[in-house]
C-alpha positions in Angstrom: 211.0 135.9 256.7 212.2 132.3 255.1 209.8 131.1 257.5 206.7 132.8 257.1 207.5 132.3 253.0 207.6 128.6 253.8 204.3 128.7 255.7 202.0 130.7 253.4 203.5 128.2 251.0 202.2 125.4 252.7 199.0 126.6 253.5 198.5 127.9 249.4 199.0 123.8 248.8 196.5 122.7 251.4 194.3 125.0 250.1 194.9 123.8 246.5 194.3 120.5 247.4 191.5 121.0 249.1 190.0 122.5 246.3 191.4 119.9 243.6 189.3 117.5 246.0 185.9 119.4 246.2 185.8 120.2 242.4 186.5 115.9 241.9 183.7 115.2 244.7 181.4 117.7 242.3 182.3 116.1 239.0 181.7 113.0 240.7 178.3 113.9 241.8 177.7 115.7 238.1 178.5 112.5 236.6 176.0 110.2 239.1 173.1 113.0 238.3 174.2 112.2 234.7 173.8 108.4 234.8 170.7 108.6 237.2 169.1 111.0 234.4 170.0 108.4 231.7 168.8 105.4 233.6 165.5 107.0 234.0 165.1 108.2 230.5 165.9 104.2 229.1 163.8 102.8 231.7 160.6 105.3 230.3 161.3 104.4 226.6 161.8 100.6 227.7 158.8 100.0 229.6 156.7 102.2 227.1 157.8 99.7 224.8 155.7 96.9 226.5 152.0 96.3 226.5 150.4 92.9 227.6 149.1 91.2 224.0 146.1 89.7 223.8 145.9 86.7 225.3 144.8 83.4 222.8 143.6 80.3 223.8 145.6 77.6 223.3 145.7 76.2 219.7 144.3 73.1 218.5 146.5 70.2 219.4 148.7 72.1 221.8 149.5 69.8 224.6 149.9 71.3 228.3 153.2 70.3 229.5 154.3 68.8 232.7 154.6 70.7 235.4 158.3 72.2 236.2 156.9 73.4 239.7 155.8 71.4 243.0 157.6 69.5 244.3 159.5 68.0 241.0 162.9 69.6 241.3 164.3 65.8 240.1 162.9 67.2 236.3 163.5 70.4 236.6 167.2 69.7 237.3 167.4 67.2 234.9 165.5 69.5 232.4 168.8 71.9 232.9 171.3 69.4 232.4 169.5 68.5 229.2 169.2 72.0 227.8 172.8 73.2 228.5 173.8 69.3 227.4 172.4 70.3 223.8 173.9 73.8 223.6 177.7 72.6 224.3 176.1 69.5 221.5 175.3 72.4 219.4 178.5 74.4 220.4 175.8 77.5 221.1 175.6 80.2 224.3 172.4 80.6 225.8 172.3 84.0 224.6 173.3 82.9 221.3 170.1 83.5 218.9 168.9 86.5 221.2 171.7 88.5 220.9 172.8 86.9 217.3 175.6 86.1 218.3 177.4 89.5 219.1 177.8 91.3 222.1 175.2 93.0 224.2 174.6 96.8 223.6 174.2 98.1 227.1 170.5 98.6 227.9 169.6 97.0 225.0 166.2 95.4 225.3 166.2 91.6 223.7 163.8 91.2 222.2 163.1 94.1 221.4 159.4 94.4 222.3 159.8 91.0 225.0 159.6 87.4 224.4 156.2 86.9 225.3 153.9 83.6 225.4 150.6 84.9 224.5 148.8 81.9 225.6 150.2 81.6 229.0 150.7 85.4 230.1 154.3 85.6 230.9 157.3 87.4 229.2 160.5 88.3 229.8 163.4 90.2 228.7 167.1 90.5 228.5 169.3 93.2 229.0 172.6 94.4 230.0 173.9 97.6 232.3 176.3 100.0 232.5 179.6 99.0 234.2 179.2 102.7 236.5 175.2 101.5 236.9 176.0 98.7 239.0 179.9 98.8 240.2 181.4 95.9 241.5 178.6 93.3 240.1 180.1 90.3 237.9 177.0 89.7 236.3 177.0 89.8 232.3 173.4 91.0 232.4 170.0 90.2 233.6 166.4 88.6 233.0 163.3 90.4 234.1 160.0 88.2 234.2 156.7 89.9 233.9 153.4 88.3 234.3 150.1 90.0 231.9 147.0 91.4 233.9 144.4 88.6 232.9 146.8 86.6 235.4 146.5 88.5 238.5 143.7 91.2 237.9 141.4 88.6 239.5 143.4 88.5 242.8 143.6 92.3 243.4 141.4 92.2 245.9 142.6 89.4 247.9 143.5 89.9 251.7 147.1 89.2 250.5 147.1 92.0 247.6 145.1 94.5 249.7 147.8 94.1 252.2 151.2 94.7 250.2 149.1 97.7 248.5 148.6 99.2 251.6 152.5 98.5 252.2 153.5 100.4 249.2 150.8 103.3 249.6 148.3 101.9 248.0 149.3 102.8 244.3 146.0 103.8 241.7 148.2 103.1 238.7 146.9 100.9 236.0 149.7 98.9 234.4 149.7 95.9 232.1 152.2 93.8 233.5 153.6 93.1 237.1 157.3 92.3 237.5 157.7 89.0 239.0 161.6 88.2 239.4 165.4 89.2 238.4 168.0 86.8 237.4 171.1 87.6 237.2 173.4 85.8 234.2 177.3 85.0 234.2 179.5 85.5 231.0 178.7 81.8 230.9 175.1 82.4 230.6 174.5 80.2 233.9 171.8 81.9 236.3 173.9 83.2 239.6 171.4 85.8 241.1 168.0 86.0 242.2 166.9 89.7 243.0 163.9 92.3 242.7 163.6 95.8 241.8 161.6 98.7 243.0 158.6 99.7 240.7 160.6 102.9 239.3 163.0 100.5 237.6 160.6 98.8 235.2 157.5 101.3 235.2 154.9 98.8 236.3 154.0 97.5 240.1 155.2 94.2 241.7 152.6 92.0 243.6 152.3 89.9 247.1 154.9 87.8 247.8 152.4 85.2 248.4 150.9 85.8 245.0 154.0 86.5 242.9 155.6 83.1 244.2 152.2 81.4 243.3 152.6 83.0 239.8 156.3 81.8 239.2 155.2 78.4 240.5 152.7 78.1 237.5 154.9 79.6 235.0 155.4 78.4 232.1 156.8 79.4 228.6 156.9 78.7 225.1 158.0 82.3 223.4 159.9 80.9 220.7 163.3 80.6 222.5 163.1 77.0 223.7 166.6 77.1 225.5 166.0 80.3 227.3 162.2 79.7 228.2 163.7 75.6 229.7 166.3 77.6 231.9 163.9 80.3 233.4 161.2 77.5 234.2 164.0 74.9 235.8 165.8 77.4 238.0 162.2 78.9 239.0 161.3 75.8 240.3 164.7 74.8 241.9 164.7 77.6 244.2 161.5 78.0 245.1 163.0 78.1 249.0 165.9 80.6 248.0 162.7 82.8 245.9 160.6 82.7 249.0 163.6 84.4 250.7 164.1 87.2 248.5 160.5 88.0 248.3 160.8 88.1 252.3 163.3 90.7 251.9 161.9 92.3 249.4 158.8 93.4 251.8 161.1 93.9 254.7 162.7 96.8 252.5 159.5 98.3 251.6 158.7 98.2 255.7 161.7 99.4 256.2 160.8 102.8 253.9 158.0 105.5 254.2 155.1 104.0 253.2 154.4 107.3 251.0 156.4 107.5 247.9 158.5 104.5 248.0 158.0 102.7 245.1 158.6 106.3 243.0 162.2 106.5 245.4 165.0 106.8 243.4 167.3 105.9 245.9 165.8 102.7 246.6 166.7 100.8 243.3 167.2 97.2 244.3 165.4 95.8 246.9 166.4 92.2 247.3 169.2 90.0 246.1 170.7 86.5 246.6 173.5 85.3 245.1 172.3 80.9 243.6 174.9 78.6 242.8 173.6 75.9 240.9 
């Protein structure tokens, strides 16, 4: 009888481990659902946020600058140096003005409404996730660069733009911007990632690889946050090779996906990365 006592014993622990284990694996799964839904809604009121200004011509007595691009990566490199040279000067973070000097809220956009050039037809923004959003990443947060429609509606119907449509199911949404490129920042405020996102993520459509790279090669940025807009450029045009790459891989993960419904997959978040170490 001690026996048998002894086994149903054992067997009532099994079983109430068993079940301490599935309710965890649910609350676990309650709590992704959770984070997914409240991803989604920040994303909507985010990108709702942002409309492509009107573009302006460029006002008397602005001179074009040099070009960061090419094959110049001697000035672009030396344009870094300079610009973190004058923040330790200065005793400042990158982030310093755009986050006035406190801590990022998570999901936060800075600015607010995007720091965007109006003459040029490229913004960006700044923002920061949640630690559960992207476990394991060392980043302190991340820069998204968007280019305006009068800068790529022209090439639409390009061999090269007809063919990545075709490779994300040919989408008939008509959006202002185009997300360009990630970049991933340290505590430091140094650049350490390159990556891109899938078109869920920031509620607009990306472009060719052939045509985004042309875009970032041409970039350039005066949105009234000199340090930031002097980074962005230099380490565009540094790693124009590791860029290439990650736009590679970007279109190898949309190949890899049903043509039908990827860029609305919600399991298909990021879709390239590569870690930079300048």
């Amino acid at each position: 009888m001690r026996v048998v006592d002894e086994h149903d014993q054992v067997r009532r622990q099994v079983r109430g481990g068993q079940v301490r284990r599935q309710e965890a694996h649910a609350s676990e799964h309650e709590g992704e659902v959770r984070r997914q839904q409240v991803r989604t809604q920040v994303w909507s009121e985010v990108r709702s946020q942002v409309r492509c200004p009107a573009l302006m011509a460029p006002a008397s007595g602005r001179r074009p600058r040099a070009p960061v691009g090419g094959t110049d990566a001697d000035a672009a490199g030396q344009r870094l140096l300079e610009t973190y040279a004058a923040l330790a000067a200065r005793g400042e973070h990158l982030l310093h003005g755009l986050l006035a000097g406190k801590p990022p809220r998570q999901w936060q956009h800075y600015p607010e409404n995007d720091a965007i050039d109006r003459v040029s037809g490229y913004q960006w923004f700044y923002h920061s996730h949640s630690p559960e959003d992207r476990s394991g990443a060392s980043e302190h947060g991340h820069f998204h660069l968007f280019a305006c429609r009068p800068l790529w509606a022209g090439r639409l119907r390009s061999g090269a733009e007809k063919a990545f449509a075709a490779l994300t199911g040919d989408p008939q949404v008509s959006v202002t911007t185009r997300h360009l490129l990630g970049m991933g920042m340290s505590a430091k405020g140094v650049p350490t990632s390159l990556f891109t996102v899938n078109s869920w993520v920031t509620g607009d459509l990306m472009l060719s690889a052939a045509g985004t790279e042309r875009l970032l090669a041409r970039m350039r940025l005066d949105t009234g946050h000199a340090s930031i807009d002097a980074v962005l450029e230099s380490v565009v045009a540094l790693c124009a090779g590791e860029i290439h790459e990650v736009m590679a891989a970007r279109d190898a993960t949309l190949s890899s996906r049903p043509v039908h419904g990827v860029l609305a997959d919600r399991n298909l978040e990021l879709l390239s990365e590569m870690v930079i170490a300048l």
